[in-house]
N, C-alpha and C positions, 0 to 999 in steps of 0.2 A: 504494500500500500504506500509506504510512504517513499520506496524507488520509484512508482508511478506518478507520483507525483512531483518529485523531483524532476522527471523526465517531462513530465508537461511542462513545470515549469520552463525549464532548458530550452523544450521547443518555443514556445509562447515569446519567449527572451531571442529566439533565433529568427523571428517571423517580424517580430518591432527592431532588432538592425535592418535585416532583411531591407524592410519597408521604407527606416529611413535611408540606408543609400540609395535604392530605388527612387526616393523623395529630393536628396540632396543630387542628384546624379541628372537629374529630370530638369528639375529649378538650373541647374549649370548649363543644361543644351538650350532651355526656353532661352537663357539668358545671353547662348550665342547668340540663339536663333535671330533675336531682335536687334542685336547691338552687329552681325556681321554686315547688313548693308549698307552700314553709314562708317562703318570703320575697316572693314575689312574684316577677312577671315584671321588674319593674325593679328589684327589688333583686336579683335572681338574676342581671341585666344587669351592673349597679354593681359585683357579685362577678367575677364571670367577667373582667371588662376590670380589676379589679385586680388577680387572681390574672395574668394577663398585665403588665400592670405589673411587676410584683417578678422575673417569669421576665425578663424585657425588661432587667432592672436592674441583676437578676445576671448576666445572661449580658454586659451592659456592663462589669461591676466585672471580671470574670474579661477578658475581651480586653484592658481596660488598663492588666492587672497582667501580661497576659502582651508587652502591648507596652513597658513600663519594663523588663521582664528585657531585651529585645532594645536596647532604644537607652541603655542602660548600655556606657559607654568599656572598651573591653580593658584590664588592665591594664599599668600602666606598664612598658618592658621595665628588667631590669635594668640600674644604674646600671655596673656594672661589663663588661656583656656585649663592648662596641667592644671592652674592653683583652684578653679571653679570647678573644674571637675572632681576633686579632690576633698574641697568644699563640700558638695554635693555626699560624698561617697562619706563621709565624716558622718552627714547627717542622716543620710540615712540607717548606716550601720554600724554605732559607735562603736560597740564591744570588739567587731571586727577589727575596726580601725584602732583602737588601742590593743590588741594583739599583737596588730601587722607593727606598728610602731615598736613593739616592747620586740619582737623577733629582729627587728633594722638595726635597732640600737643593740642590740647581742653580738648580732654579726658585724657592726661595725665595731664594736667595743673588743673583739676578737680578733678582727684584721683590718686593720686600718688605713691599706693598700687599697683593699675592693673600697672602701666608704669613699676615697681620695678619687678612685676613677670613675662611681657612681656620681659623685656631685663637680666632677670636669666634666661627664657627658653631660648631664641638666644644664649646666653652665654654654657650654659648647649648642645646646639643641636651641638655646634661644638667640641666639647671633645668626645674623642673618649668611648665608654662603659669599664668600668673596671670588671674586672675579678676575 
């Protein structure tokens, strides 16, 4: 079922190119058709492959103005959000959070290396990247 479906789809998808360069192919001969006997057949040529040109150029400008919206960075989260969330998680859960607090303080009061690189990441996590 759902390879038949995929396969309609694929054909469906093959019949709309299909059709447009059928469309675009069509619009390019009407457009000799009318522009060769005031200009010539090769300038009626010259015309037509510019006039595709500029379609060609614009429709490049427009994909990579819509590919810079996409590969622009999220912005940055609030600088404050760790300590609200945090906030939050206090009030909801105190006993938890005085737990979590009494087990930090153990293990930093035991190694005071890991407490020294936990609080240069936090430190480090809210500066912003340098360039």
């Amino acid at each position: 079922m759902i390879f038949e479906r995929t396969l309609t789809t694929l054909a469906a998808a093959a019949a709309i190119a299909a059709a447009a360069a059928v469309s675009v192919f069509a619009a390019a001969f009407a457009l000799f058709a009318v522009l060769s006997p005031h200009v010539g057949a090769a300038g009626a040529a010259a015309i037509v492959a510019a006039v595709a040109a500029v379609i060609v150029g614009a429709a490049g400008l427009i994909a990579a103005r819509k590919a810079e919206e996409r590969a622009k960075p999220p912005p940055a989260p609030d600088a404050l959000f760790f300590a609200e969330k945090a906030l939050d998680m206090v009030k909801a859960r105190p006993i938890l959070t005085v737990g979590a607090g009494l087990a930090a303080g153990i293990i930093a009061f035991r190694n005071p290396a890991l407490a020294a690189i936990v609080a240069k990441a936090l430190v480090d996590s809210q500066r912003p990247p340098s360039r």
